[in-house]
C-alpha positions as CSV (number, residue, x, y, z in Angstrom):
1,X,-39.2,13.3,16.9
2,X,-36.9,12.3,14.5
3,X,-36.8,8.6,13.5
4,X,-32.9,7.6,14.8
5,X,-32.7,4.8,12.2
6,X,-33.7,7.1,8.9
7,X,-31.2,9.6,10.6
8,X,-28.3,6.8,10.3
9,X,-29.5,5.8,6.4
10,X,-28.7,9.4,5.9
11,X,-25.3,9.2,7.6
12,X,-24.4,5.5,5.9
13,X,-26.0,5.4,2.6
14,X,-25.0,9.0,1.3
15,X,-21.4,8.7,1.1
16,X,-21.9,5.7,0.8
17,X,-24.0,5.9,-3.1
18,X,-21.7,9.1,-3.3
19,X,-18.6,6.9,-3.4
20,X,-19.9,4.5,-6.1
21,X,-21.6,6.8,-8.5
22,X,-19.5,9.8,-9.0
23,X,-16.9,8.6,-11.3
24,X,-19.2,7.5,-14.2
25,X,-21.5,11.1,-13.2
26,X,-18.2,13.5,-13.2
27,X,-16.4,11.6,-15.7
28,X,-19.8,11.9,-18.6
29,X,-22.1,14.3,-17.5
30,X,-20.1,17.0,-15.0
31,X,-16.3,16.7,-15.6
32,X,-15.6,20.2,-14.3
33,X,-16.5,18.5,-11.0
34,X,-13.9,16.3,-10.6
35,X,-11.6,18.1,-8.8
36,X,-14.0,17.6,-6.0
37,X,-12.8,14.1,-5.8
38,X,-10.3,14.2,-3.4
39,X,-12.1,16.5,-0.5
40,X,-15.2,14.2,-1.5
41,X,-12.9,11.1,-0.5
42,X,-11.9,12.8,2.7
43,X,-15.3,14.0,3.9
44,X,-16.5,10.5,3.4
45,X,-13.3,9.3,5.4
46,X,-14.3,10.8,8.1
47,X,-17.6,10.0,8.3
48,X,-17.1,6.5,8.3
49,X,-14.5,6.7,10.7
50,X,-16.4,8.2,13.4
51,X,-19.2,5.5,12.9
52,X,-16.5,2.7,12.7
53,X,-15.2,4.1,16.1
54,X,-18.6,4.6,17.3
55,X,-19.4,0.6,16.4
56,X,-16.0,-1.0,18.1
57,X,-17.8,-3.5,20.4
58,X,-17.0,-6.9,19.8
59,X,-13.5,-8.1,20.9
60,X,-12.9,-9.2,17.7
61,X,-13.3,-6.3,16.3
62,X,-11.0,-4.0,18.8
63,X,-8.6,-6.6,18.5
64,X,-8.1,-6.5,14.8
65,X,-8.4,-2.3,15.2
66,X,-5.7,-2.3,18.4
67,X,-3.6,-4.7,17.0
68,X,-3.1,-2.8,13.3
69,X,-2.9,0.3,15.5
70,X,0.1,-0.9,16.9
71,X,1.7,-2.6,14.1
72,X,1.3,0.6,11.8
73,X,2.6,2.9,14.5
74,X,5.7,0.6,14.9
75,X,6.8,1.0,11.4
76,X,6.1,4.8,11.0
77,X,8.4,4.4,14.3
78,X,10.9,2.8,12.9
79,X,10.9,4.8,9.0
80,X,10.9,8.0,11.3
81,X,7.2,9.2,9.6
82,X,5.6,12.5,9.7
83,X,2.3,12.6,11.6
84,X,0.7,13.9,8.5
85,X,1.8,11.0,6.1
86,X,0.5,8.7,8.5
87,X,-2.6,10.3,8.9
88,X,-3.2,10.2,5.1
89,X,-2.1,6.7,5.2
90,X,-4.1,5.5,7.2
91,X,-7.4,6.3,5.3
92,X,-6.6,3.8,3.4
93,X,-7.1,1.3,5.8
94,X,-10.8,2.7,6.8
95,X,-12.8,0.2,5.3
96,X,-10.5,-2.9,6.8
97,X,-11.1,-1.6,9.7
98,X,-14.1,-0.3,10.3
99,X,-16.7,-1.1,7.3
100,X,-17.5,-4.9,9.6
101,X,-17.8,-3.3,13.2
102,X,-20.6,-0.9,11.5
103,X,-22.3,-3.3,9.8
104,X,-22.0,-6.3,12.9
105,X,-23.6,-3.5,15.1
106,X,-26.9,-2.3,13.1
107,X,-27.5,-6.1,12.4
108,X,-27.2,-6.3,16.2
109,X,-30.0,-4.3,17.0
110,X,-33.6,-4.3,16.2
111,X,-32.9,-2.9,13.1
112,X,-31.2,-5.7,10.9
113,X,-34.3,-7.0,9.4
114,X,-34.7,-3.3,8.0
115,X,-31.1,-2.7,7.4
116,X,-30.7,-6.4,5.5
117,X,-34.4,-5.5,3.5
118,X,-32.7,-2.0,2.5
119,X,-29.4,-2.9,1.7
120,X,-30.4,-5.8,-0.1
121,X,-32.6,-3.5,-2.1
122,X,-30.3,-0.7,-3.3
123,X,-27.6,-3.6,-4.0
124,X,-29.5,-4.9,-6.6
125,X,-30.4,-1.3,-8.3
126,X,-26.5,-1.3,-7.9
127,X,-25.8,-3.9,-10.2
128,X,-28.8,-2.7,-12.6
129,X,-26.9,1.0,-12.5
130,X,-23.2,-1.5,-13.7
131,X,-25.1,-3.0,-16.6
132,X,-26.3,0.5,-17.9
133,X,-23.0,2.1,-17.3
134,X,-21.0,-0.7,-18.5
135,X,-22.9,-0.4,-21.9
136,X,-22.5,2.8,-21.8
137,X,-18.7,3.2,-21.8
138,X,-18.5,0.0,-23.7
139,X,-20.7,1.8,-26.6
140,X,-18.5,5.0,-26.5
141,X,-15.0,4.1,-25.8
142,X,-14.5,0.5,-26.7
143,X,-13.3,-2.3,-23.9
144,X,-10.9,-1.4,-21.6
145,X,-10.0,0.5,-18.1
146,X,-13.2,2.8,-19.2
147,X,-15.1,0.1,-18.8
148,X,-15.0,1.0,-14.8
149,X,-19.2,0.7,-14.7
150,X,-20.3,3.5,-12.0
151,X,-17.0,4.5,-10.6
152,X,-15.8,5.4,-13.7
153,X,-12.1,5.1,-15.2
154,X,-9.4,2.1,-13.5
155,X,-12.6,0.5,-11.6
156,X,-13.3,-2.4,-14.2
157,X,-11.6,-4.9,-12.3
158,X,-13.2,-3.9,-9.1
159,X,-16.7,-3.9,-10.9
160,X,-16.9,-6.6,-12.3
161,X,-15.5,-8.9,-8.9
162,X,-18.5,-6.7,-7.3
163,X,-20.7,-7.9,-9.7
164,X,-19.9,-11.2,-9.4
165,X,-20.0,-11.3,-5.5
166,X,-23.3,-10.0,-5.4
167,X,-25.4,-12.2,-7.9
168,X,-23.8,-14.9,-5.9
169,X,-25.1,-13.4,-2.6
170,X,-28.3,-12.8,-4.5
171,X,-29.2,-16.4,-6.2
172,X,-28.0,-18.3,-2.6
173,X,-30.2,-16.4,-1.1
174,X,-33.2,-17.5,-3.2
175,X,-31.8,-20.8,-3.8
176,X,-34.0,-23.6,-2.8
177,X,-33.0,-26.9,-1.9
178,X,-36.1,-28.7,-3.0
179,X,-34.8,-27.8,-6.9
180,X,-31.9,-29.0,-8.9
181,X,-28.9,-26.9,-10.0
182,X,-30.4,-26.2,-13.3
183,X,-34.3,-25.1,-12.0
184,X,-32.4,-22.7,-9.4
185,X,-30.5,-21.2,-12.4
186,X,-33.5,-20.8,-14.1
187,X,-35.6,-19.5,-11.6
188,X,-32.5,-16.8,-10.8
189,X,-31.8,-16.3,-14.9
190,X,-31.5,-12.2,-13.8
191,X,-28.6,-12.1,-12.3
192,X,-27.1,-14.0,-14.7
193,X,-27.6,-12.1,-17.4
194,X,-26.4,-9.1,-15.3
195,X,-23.2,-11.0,-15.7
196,X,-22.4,-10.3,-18.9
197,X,-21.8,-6.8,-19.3
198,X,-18.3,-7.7,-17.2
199,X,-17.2,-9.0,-20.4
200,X,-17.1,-5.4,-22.0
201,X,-14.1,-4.3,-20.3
202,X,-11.2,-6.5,-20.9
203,X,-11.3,-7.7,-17.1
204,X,-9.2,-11.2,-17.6
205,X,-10.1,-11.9,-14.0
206,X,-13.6,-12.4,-15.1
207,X,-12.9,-16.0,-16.8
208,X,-12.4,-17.2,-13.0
209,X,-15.0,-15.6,-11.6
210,X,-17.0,-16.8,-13.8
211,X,-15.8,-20.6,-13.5
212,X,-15.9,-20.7,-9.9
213,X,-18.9,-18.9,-9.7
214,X,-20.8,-21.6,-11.1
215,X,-19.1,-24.3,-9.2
216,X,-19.4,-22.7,-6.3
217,X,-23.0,-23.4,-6.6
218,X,-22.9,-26.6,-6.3
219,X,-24.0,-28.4,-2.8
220,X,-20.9,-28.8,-0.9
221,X,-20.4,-31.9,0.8
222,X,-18.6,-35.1,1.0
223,X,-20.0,-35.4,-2.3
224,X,-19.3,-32.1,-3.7
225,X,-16.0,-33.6,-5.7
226,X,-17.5,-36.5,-7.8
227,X,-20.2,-33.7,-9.0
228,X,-17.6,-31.5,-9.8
229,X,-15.9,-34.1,-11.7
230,X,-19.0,-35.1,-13.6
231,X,-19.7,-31.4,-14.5
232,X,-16.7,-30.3,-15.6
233,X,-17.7,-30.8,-18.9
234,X,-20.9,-28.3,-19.1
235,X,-17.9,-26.1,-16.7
236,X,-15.5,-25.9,-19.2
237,X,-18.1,-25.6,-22.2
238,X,-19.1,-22.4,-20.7
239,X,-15.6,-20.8,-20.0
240,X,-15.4,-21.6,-23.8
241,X,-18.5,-20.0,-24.6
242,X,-17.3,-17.0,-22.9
243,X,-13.5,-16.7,-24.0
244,X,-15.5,-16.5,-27.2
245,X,-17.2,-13.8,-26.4
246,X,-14.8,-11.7,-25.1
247,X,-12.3,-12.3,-28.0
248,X,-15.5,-11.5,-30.0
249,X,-15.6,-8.0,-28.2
250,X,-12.2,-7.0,-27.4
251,X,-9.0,-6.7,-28.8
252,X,-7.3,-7.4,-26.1
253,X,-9.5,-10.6,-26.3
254,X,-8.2,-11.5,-29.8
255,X,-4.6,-10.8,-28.8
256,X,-4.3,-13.6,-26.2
257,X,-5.9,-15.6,-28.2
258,X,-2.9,-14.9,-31.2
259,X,-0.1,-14.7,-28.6
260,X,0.5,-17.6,-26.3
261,X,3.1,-15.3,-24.4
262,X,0.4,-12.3,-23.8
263,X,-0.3,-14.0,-20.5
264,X,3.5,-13.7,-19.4
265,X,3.8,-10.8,-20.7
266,X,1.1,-9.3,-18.7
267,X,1.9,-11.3,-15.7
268,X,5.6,-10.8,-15.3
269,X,6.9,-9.2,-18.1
270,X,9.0,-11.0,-20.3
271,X,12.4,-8.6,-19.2
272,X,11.9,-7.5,-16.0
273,X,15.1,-5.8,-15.3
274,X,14.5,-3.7,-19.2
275,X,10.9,-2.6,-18.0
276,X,12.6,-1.3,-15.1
277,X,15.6,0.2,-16.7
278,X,12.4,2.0,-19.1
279,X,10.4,3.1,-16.2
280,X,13.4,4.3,-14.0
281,X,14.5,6.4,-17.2
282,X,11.0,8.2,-17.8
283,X,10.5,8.8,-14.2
284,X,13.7,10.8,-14.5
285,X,12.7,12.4,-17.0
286,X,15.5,10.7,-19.5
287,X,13.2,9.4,-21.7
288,X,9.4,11.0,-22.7
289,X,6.6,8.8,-24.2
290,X,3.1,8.4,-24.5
291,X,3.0,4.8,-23.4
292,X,1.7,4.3,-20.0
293,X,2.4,0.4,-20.3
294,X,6.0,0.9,-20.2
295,X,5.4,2.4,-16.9
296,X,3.3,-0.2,-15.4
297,X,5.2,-3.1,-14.6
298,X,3.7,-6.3,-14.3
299,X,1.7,-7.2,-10.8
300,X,4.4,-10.4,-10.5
301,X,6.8,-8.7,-11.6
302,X,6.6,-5.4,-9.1
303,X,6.7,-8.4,-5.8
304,X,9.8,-9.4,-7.4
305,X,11.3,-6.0,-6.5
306,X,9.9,-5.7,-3.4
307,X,13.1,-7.0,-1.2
308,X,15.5,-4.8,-3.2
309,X,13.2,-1.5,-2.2
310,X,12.4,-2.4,1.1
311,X,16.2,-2.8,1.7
312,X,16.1,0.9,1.9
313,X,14.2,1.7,4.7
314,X,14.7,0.5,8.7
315,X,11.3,-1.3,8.4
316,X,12.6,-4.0,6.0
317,X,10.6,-6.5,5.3
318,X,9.3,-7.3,8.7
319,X,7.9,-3.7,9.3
320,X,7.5,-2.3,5.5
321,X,8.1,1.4,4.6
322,X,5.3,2.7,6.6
323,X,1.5,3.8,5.9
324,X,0.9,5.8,3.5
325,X,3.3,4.5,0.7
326,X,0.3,4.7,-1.9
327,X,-1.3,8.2,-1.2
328,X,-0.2,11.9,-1.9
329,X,0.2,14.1,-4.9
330,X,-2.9,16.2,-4.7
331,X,-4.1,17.2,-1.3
332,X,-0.8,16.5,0.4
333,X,2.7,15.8,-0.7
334,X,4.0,12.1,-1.7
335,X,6.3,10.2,0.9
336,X,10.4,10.3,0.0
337,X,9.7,6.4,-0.4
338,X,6.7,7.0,-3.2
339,X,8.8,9.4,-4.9
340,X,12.1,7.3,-5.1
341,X,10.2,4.3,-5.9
342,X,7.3,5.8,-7.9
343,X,8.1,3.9,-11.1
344,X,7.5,0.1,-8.9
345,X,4.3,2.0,-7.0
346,X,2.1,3.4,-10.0
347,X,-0.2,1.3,-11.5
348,X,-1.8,-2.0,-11.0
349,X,-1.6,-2.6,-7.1
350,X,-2.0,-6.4,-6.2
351,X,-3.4,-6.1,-2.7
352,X,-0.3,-8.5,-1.6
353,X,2.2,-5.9,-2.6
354,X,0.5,-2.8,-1.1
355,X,0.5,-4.4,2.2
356,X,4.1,-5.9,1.9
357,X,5.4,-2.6,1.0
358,X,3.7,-0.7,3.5
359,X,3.4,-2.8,6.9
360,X,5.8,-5.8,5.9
361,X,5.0,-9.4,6.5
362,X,3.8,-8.7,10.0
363,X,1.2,-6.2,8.2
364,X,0.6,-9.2,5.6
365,X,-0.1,-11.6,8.3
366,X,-2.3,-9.0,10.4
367,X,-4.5,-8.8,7.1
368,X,-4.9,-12.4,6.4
369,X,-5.8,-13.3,9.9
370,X,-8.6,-10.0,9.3
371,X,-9.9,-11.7,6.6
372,X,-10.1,-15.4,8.5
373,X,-11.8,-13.7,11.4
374,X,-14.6,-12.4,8.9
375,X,-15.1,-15.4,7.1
376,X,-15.7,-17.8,9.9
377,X,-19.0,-18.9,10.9
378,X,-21.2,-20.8,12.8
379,X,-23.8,-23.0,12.1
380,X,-27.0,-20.7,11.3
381,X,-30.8,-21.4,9.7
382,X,-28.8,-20.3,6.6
383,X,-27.9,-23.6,5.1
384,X,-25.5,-22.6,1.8
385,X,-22.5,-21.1,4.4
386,X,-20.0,-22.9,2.7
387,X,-20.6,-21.3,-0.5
388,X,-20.5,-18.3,0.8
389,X,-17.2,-18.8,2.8
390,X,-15.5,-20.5,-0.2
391,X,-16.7,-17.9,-2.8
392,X,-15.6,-15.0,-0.8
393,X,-12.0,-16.7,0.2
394,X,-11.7,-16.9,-3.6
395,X,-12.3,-13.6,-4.3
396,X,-9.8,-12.6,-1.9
397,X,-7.0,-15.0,-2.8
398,X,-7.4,-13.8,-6.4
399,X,-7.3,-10.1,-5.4
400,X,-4.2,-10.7,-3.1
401,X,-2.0,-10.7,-6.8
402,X,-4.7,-8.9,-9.2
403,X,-5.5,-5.8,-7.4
404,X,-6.3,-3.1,-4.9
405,X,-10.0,-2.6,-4.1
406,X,-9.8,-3.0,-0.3
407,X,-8.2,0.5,-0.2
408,X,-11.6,1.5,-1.0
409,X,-14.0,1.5,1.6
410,X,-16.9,1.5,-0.3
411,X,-15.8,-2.0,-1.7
412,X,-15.0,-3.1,2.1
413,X,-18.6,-2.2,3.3
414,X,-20.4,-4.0,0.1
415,X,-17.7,-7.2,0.5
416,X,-18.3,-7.6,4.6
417,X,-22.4,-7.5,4.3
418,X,-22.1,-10.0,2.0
419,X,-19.9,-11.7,4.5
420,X,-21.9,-10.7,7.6
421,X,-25.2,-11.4,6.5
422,X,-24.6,-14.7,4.3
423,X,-21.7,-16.4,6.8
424,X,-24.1,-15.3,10.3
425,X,-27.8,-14.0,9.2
426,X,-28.5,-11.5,11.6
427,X,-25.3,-12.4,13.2
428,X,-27.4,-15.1,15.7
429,X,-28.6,-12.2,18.2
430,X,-29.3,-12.9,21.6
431,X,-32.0,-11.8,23.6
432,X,-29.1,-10.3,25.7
433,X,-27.0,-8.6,22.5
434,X,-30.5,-7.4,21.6
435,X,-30.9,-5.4,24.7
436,X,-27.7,-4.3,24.8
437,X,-27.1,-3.0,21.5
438,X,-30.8,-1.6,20.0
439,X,-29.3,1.6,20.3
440,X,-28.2,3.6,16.8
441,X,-26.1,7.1,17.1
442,X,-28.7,9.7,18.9
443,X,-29.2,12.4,16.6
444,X,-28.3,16.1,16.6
445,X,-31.5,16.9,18.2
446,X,-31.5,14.2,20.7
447,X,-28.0,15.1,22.3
């Protein structure tokens, strides 16, 4: 008899480890692979979708589901979509959706212990596999969007937030209470050293992470404010230490640190309505160059256009252009929207503006209250929930305006354990929610 919960590893874990390692495998060692990528994506798609459907128990969870259900099929209603486009849009949203429901319903059975012991387990070879990878790319193609760690090119951003999240996950969970700040550093000096290859890749979001990281450490209390205060100091000494080093590895490093106006640049762009002029032109074909910056307007800069491009469709602002804005060109065609508009779309996505321009405010709102829902908690034996909560809320706000990486559900499912398990160990089963839900899919043999 087969043993149901291996069966489920199988199912979980293998797209799962597929998803996260086959950008820095195709891209080094089997290139002629990659154009596997895209039915690779859509196998793992579904997979997770029939689990996320399978695990739609709580009412939380088939609220947030039935509620974005009917918001995104208002707006394809409205922007008269095809089935297909929405379809292919909505794959996007598989990880929002679905990546907490799976996880709140294995930590709701008997399994959890095993499932928290094994995840917890291949998350840390996870970040061992960033630091070799990150040196790797670093070694061979400098600092930059190569430095993507195991899923390869564009990914540095979303590695190095990953990396970040998890050694944070990792030291509260061994953080004890009967040390000081310093000892628990000490005693956890692993993953802090696993932090450094994120400053091989030019990711500017790192100097937050890194800031808050540390004081997000800290006890938080009543108290919490006078010790921030009184460290600030040794806080701001090691942001220094670390602007060093990354002006000490990257040229992009040095340039900020020789142009005060790099920042606004980079931000907003210092002419918005030129870079758009520029982009507009070489989408049309009226201009031809090698330099994919003048294509990529700034993340600011791109919500500043939002109003004028969302003018266009019947969705507006309230409703957005519809699902599906952000995918097409390979497997199936791009919307009329992308294509008209494909100059503001390309790029850097700030999470903010792929939802805005998609599913409106009322998609906006819909996701913020997703995210609220996920980080609340209730008192638990776990005593650094705060942390937690606070880190993660961070995290988020920052990637609201920096970048994508909840399209990805492979980022949703390693962002909600660390929510599910730090916010509400085990999730505080029942003897009642035990019995009820010990059950795991029944295997091929067993139906």
């Amino acid at each position: 008899m087969l043993d149901r919960y291996k069966v489920f590893c199988v199912i979980f874990y293998g797209p799962l480890w597929i998803l996260l390692l086959r950008g820095f495998i195709f891209e080094e060692f089997l290139p002629f692979l990659s154009v596997l990528n895209s039915p690779i994506v859509l196998l793992t798609d579904i997979v997770f979708l029939i689990l996320g459907l399978w695990a739609l128990r709580s009412l939380r969870d088939i609220l947030v589901f039935g509620s974005f259900m009917i918001i995104a099929f208002v707006s394809a209603y409205l922007n008269s979509q095809p089935t297909g486009e929405f379809l292919n849009g909505f794959r996007e949203f598989i990880g929002l959706l679905f990546a907490l429901p799976i996880i709140r319903r294995v930590l709701r059975s008997h399994y959890a212990e095993r499932f928290v012991e094994g995840t917890d387990r291949q998350l840390r070879i996870f970040l061992y596999i960033q630091a070799v990878c990150l040196i790797w790319q670093f070694l061979r193609y400098g600092p930059g969007d190569h430095g993507g760690g195991s899923m390869g090119f564009g990914a540095s951003g979303i590695t190095s937030s990953f990396i970040y999240i998890l050694c944070f996950y990792f030291i509260n969970k061994k953080w004890d209470d009967s040390l000081g700040y310093f000892q628990n550093l000490m005693a956890n000096k692993e993953y802090l050293l696993l932090l450094l290859p994120t400053f091989t890749n030019e990711t500017k979001a790192s100097f937050v992470f890194f800031l808050f990281f540390f004081v997000l450490l800290m006890h938080i209390d009543r108290k919490f404010v006078i010790r921030l205060i009184l460290a600030s100091p040794l806080f701001l000494a090691g942001v220094a230490g670390v602007i060093a080093l990354y002006v000490f590895l990257t040229p992009g490093g040095q340039a900020i640190y020789k142009d005060n106006e790099f920042l606004i640049e980079y931000i907003v762009g210092q002419d918005l309505d030129e870079l758009v002029t520029v982009a507009i032109a070489v989408q049309e074909e009226q201009v031809e160059t090698d330099n994919l910056w003048s294509m990529d307007i700034p993340r600011v800069g791109k919500l500043l256009l939002v109003p004028d491009a969302l003018h266009t469709t019947k969705g507006g602002m309230a409703w957005g252009a519809g699902i599906g804005q952000f995918k097409g060109g390979q497997m199936v065609a791009k919307t009329p929207f992308a294509r008209k508009f494909n100059y503001m779309l390309q790029g850097t996505v700030p999470l903010l503006f792929f939802m805005v321009i998609q599913l409106g405010i009322i998609g906006t709102v819909w996701m913020i209250l997703n995210f609220a829902t996920t980080y609340y908690y209730r008192r638990s034996t776990f005593g650094r929930l705060r942390n937690i909560s606070w880190f993660l809320w961070m995290v988020t706000l920052l990637v609201f305006f920096y970048n994508d990486q909840f399209r990805l559900s492979q980022v949703c499912f390693m962002f909600f354990y660390v929510a599910a398990v730090g916010l509400q160990p085990a999730m505080a089963r029942t003897e009642n929610e035990k019995d009820e839900t010990t059950s795991l899919p029944p295997t091929t043999a067993e139906a």
